[in-house]
C-alpha positions in Angstrom: 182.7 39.3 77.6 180.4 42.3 77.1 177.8 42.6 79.3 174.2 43.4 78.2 172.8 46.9 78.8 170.5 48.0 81.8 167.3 48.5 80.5 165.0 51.4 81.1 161.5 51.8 82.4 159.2 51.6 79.1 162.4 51.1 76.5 162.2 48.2 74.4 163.5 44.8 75.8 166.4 43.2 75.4 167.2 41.5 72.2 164.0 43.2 70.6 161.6 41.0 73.5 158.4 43.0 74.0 158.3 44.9 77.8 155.5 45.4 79.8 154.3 49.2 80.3 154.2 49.6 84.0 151.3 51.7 86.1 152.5 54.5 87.6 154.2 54.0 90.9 152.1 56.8 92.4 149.2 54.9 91.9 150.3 51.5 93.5 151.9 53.8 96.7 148.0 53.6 98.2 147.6 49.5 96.8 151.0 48.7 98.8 150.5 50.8 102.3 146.9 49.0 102.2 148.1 45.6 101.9 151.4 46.4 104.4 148.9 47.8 106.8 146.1 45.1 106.7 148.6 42.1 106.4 149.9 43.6 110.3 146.2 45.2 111.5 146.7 42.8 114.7 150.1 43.5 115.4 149.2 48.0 115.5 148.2 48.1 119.1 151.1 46.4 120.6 153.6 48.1 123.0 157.4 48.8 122.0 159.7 45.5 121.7 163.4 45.2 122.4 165.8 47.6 120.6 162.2 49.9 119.3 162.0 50.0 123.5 165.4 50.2 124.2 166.6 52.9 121.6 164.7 53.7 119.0 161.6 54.8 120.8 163.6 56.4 123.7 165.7 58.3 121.3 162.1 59.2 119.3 160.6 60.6 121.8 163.4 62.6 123.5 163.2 64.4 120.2 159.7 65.0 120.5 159.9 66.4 124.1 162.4 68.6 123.6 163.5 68.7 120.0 167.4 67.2 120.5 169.0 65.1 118.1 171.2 63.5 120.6 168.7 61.1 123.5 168.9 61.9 126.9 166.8 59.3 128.2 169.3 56.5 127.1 172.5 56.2 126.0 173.3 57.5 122.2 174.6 55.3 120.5 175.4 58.0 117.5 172.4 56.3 115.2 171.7 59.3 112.7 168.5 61.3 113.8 166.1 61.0 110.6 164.0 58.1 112.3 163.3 60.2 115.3 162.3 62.7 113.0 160.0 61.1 110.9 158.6 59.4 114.1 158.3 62.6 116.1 155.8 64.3 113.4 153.4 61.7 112.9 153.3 61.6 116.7 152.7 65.3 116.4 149.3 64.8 114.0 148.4 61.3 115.7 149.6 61.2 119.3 152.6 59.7 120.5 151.1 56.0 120.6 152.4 52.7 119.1 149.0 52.4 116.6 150.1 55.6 115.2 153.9 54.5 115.3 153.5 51.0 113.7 151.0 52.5 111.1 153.5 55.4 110.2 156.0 52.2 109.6 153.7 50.5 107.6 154.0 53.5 104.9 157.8 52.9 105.1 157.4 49.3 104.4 155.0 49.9 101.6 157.9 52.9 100.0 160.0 50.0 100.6 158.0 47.1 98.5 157.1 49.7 95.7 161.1 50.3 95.1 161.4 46.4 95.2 158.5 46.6 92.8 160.8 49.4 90.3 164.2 47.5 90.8 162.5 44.3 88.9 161.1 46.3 86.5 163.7 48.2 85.7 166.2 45.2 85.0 164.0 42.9 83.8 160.7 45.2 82.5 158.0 42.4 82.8 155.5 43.7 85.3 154.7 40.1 86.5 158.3 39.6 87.9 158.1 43.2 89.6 154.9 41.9 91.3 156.0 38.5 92.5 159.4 39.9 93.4 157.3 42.6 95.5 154.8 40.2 96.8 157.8 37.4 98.3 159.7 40.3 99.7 156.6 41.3 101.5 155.9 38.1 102.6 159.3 36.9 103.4 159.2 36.4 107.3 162.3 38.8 108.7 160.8 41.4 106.3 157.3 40.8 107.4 158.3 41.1 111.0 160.2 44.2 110.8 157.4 45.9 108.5 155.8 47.6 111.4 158.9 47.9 113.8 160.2 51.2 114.2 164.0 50.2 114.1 166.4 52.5 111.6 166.9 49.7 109.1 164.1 49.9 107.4 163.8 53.4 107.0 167.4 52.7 105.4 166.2 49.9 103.5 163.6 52.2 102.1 166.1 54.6 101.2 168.5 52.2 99.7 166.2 50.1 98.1 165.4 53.5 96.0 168.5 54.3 95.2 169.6 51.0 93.4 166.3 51.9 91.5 167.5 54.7 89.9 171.4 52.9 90.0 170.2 50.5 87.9 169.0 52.8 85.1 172.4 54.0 84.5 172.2 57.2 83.8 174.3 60.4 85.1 171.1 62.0 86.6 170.0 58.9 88.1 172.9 58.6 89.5 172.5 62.3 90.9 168.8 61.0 92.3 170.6 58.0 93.9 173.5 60.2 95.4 170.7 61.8 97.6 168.3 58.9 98.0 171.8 57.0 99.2 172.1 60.4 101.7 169.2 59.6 103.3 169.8 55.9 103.5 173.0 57.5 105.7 171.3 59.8 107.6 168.6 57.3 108.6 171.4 54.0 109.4 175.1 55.2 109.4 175.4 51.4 108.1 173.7 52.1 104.6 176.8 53.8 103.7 178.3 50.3 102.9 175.7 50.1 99.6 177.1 53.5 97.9 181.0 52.3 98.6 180.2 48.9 97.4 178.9 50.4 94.1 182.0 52.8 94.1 184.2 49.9 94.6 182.5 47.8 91.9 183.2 51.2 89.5 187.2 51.4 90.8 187.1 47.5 89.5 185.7 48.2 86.0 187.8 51.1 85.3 190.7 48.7 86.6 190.0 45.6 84.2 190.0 48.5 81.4 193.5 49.6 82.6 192.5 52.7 81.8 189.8 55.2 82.1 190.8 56.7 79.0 189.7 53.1 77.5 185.9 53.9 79.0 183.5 55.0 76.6 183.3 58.0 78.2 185.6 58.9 81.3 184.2 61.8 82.7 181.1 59.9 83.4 182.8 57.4 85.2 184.6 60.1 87.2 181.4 61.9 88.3 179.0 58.7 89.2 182.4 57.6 91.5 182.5 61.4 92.7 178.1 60.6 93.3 178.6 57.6 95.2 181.0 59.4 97.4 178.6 62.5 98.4 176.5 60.2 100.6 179.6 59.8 103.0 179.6 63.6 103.8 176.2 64.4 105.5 176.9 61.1 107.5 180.4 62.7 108.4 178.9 66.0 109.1 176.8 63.9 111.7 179.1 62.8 113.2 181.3 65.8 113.7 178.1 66.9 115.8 177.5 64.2 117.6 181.3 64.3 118.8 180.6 68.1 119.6 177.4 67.4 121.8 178.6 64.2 124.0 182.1 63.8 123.0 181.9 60.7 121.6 182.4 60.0 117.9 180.2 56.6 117.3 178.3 56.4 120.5 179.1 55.5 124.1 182.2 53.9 124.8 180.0 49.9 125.7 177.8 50.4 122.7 181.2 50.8 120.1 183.0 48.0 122.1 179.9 45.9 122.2 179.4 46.3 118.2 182.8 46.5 116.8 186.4 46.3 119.1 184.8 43.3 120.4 183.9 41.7 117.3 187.5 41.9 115.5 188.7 38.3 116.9 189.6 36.1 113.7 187.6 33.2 114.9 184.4 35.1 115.4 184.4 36.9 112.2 184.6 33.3 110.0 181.6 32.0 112.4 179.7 35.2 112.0 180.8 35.1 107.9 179.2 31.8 107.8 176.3 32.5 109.5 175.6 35.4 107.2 176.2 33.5 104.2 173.6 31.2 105.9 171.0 34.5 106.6 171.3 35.4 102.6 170.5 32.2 101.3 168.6 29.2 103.8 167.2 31.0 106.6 163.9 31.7 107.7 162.7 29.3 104.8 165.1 31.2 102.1 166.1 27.9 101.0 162.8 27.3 99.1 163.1 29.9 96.3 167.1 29.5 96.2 167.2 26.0 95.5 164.1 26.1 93.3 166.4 29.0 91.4 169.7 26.8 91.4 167.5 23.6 90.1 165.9 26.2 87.4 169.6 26.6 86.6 169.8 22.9 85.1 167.3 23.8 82.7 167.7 25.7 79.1 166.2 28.8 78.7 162.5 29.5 77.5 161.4 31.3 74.1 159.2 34.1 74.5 156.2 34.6 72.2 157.5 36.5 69.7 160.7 34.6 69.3 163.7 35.3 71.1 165.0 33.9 74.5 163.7 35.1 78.1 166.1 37.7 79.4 168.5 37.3 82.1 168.9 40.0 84.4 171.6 41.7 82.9 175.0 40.8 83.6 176.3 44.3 84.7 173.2 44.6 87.3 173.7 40.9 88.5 177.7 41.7 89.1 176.5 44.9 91.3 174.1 42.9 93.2 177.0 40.4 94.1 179.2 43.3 95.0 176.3 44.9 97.3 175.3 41.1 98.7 178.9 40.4 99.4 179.8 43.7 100.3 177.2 44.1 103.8 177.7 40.2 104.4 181.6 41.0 105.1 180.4 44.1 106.7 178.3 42.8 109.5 180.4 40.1 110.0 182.7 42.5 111.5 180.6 44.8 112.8 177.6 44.8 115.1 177.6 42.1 118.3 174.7 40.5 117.6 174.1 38.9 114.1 170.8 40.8 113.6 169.0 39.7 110.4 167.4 42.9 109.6 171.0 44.5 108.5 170.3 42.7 106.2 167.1 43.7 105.1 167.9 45.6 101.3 169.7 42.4 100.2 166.4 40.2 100.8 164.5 41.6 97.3 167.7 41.5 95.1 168.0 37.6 96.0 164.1 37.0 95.8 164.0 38.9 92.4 167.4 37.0 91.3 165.2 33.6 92.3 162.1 34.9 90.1 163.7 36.0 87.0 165.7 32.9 86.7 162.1 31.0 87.3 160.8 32.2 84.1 163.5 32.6 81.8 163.7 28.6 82.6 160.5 27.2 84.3 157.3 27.2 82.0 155.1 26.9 85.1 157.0 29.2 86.9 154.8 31.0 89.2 153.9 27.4 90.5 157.5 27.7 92.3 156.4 31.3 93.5 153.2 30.0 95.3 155.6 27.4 96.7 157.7 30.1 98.3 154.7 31.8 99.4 153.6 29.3 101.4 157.2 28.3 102.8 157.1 32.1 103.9 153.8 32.2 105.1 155.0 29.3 107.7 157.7 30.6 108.6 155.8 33.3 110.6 154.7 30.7 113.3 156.6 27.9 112.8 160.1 28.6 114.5 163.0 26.5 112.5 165.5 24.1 114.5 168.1 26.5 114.9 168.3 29.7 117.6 167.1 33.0 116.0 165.8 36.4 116.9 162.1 36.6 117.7 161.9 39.9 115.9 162.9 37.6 112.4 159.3 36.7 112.7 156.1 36.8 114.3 157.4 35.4 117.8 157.9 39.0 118.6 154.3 39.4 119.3 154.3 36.6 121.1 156.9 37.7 123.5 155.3 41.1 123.9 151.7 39.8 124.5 153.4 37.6 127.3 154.9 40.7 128.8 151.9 42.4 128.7 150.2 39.5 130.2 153.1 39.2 133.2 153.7 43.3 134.1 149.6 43.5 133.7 149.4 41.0 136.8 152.3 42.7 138.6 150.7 45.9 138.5 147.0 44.6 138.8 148.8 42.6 142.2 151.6 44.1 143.7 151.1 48.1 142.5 153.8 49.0 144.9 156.3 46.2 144.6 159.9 46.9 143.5 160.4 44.3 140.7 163.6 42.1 139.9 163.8 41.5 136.0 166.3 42.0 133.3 165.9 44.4 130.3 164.1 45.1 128.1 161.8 44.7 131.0 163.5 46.9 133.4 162.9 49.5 130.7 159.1 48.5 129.7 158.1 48.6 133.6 160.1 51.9 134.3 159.1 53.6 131.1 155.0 53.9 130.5 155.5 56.1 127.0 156.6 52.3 125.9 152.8 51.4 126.7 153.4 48.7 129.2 152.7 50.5 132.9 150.5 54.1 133.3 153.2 55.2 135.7 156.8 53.6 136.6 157.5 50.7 138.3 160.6 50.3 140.7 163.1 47.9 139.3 166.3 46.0 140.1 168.4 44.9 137.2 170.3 41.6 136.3 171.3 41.2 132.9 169.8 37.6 132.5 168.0 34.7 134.0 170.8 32.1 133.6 172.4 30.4 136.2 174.9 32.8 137.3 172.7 36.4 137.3 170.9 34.4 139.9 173.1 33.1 141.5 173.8 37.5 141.9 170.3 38.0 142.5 170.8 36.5 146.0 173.9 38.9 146.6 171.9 41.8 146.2 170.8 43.8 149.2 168.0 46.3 148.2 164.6 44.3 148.7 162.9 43.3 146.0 159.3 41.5 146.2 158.5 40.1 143.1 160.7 39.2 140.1 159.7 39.1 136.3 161.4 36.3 134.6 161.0 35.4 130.3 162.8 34.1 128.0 165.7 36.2 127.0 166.7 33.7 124.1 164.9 31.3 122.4 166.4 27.6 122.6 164.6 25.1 119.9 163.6 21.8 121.4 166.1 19.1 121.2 165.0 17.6 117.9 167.0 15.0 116.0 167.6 17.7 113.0 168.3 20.8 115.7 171.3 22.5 114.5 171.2 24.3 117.9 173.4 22.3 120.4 175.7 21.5 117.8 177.4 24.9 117.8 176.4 26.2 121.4 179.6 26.3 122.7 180.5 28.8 120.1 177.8 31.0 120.8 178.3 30.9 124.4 182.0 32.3 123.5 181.3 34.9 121.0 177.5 35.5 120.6 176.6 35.6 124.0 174.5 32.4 124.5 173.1 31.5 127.4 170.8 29.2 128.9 167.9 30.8 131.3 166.8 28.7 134.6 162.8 27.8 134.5 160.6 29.8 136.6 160.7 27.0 139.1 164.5 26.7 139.2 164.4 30.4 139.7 161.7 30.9 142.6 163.8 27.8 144.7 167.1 29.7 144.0 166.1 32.8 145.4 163.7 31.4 147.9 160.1 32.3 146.1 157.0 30.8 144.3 155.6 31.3 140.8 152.5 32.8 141.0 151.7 33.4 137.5 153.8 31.9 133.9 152.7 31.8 130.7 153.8 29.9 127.0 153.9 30.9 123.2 155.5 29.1 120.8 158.9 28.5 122.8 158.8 31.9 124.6 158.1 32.1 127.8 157.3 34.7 131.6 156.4 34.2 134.5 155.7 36.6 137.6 157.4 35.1 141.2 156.7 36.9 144.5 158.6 36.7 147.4 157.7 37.3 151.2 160.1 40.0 151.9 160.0 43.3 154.0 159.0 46.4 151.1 158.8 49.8 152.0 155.6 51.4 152.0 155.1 53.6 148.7 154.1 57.1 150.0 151.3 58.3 147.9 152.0 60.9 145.3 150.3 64.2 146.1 
């Protein structure tokens, strides 16, 4: 069967259906970075989280002190170096301070939402699909989260997100725009080069069914968007081939590759992280809402529009490169990366939400009814945690776990200024570390890698004297509700995902022989500070 044509930006519609004439992008740049930037005005101030503190920022700054691509004050894990770039200049206008970081994320978000905004117009031209499509992608919790979170994938999500923009248009020069746009993505994620092969795969397929590119309407066109889609694989290798050079190490240090891919190759693990994938692209964080309005849509015949003819799909050749993209990365990262990170995800979040929308109003007459629904199923999904286990960083219990850091090292250093503190990272890192805005000057530490039962069991083993211990909640564990799909599958994640269950803060203070002196509670996340009567060194003042 033929498929239907890719329209272009202000070209007529499909089947002779009247398009919208879209503003000019330029002019809603300034309309998306202020709505990105006041939607997240409380969240600005707050200090580094998790992988921001543990790479991203370290990597950043190390850049910015000294101008090297490869970190030196943590382990490289060969991530490309245009994030620490981009980070490093705006520190250089604004200081090097998260208001200025999360604020120079927010314009990446917004570059983000306004090529989410060009996708839907491009396939399906109506300006009100564009904006809804932009509008749930915004709101849509794991994108909402990592709008102002300086972690590489959404600079390549940005990047990517472009690209398909100009992929989707069809042409041989959009295809040149994409081949650098898809560069970028590279050079910002080395994982982004899994949207360019897809594609390139998805054009080896077509010339295949046609058993022959001589069949093709025209060849040489064919031969030179697969040549395009290949160029974004070179800078990425070129990287690479330095990065070996400087630390002699192709993808990062030897525990970071085992960690996120020898390890991960067990057949077992794969299926379970397949399935919980398939789960991140279509119910999670209250994705369910728009994809089963969209599959109940479905049932129904397609609308008229005014002048006559039937609402537009999105075209069949776009809709079978989506698949190949969504499928594609879902494979990809269930092979790849130790933990199952939803923001790997984040370029294939707007092609399902604009999927759901257009299929709303080709068949729904009250169709953006169904959108507010989805609003609102977002909009809770920042605070109310589902029954399952899941990042913090997938929604707004991030902030809560950094406020409660803040709250705990703010007592330790108010308290105990010269105590040597046992905790587990990413605290070791926030109390040792005061460019991650936690401490004015480091903190002794002693590492464990968790609070569960047998790190604590450690903790007594260990000789150096430590007088005070931060504790938290390393994972979050939903209550034991009668629709929890937690327990269910926990032996599983124990064996391949690294579940664990952390002691309480009392459990922990009688182990190792202590008291709680301070804990506090958000929304299932959880520190505490415990001190312990034991000999410390006096800290000699610094002269």
């Amino acid at each position: 069967m033929k498929s239907e044509p890719i329209p272009q930006l202000r070209s007529p519609g499909i089947l002779g259906v009247r398009r919208d004439r879209p503003v000019a992008l330029w002019m809603l740049l300034p309309l998306f970075f202020v709505g990105v930037y006041l939607t997240h005005i409380t969240l600005l101030r707050l200090p580094y989280y998790w992988d921001e503190a543990g790479y991203y920022i370290p990597a950043a700054y190390d850049f910015f002190r000294t101008g090297s691509l490869i970190p030196s004050t943590t382990l490289s894990n060969a991530h490309p170096p245009l994030p620490s770039i981009y980070l490093a200049f705006w520190w250089k206008l604004g200081g090097m301070v998260p208001s200025v970081t999360r604020t120079a994320m927010c314009l990446i978000a917004a570059l983000a939402l306004l090529a989410c905004y060009r996708i839907a117009l491009v396939l399906t031209g109506r300006v009100d699909v564009a904006a809804t499509t932009a509008i749930l992608t915004a709101l849509y919790p794991v994108w909402f989260a990592q709008s102002t979170l300086a972690h590489a994938d959404v600079f390549a999500a940005a990047a990517t997100l472009w690209a398909l923009s100009f992929v989707f248009q069809g042409g041989f020069r959009q295809y040149v725009t994409a081949a650098v746009l898809f560069s970028i993505a590279a050079l910002c994620k080395e994982t982004a080069i899994a949207v360019p092969l897809s594609l390139l795969l998805f054009e080896l397929a077509v010339s295949l069914k046609t058993r022959s590119i001589r069949a093709t309407s025209n060849p040489l066109t064919l031969r030179l968007k697969a040549l395009l889609l290949i160029v974004p694989a070179l800078p990425l290798a070129l990287w690479y081939v330095y990065h070996s050079h400087k630390t002699g190490f192709v993808f990062g240090n030897p525990e970071y590759l085992r960690y996120n891919a020898t390890a991960t190759l067990t057949p077992m693990r794969v299926l379970l992280a397949l399935g919980h994938r398939i789960l991140h692209i279509t119910v999670y964080m209250n994705l369910f809402v728009p994809v089963l309005c969209m599959f109940a849509a479905m049932i129904l015949p397609a609308l008229p529009e005014e002048s006559g003819p039937l609402r537009p799909r999105v075209p069949f050749d776009a809709q079978a490169k989506i698949y190949a993209i969504i499928s594609t990365n879902l494979l990809l990262f269930s092979v790849l990366g130790g933990a199952l990170l939803t923001r790997y995800l984040l370029p294939l979040y707007p092609l399902m939400v604009l999927l759901c929308v257009n299929t709303w109003r080709r068949r729904v007459r009250y169709w953006p009814a169904l959108a507010l629904l989805t609003a609102v199923a977002f909009f809770a999904g920042f605070r109310l945690n589902p029954p399952y286990r899941f990042a913090p960083e997938d929604n707004l219990a991030y902030a809560d776990v950094i406020r409660l850091h803040q709250q705990a090292i703010g007592r330790i250093v108010r308290q105990y200024p010269n105590a040597t503190v046992l905790t587990a990272w990413p605290a070791t890192d926030e109390l040792s570390k005061p460019e991650l805005g936690y401490v004015r000057r480091p903190v002794a530490v002693i590492k464990i890698e968790d609070f569960s039962p047998p790190e604590i069991q450690r903790a007594t083993q260990i000789t150096d004297s430590y007088s005070v211990a931060l504790a938290f909640s390393t994972k979050y564990d939903p209550p034991n509700l009668p629709f929890s799909l937690g327990p269910k599958s926990e032996a599983l994640d124990a064996r391949f995902f690294g579940f664990h269950h952390d002691l309480t803060p009392i459990a922990i203070a009688e182990e190792l022989d202590g008291r709680v002196v301070w804990e506090g509670e958000r929304h299932g996340q959880w520190a505490a500070v415990l001190h312990f009567d034991r000999p410390q060194l006096a800290a000699l003042p610094e002269r």
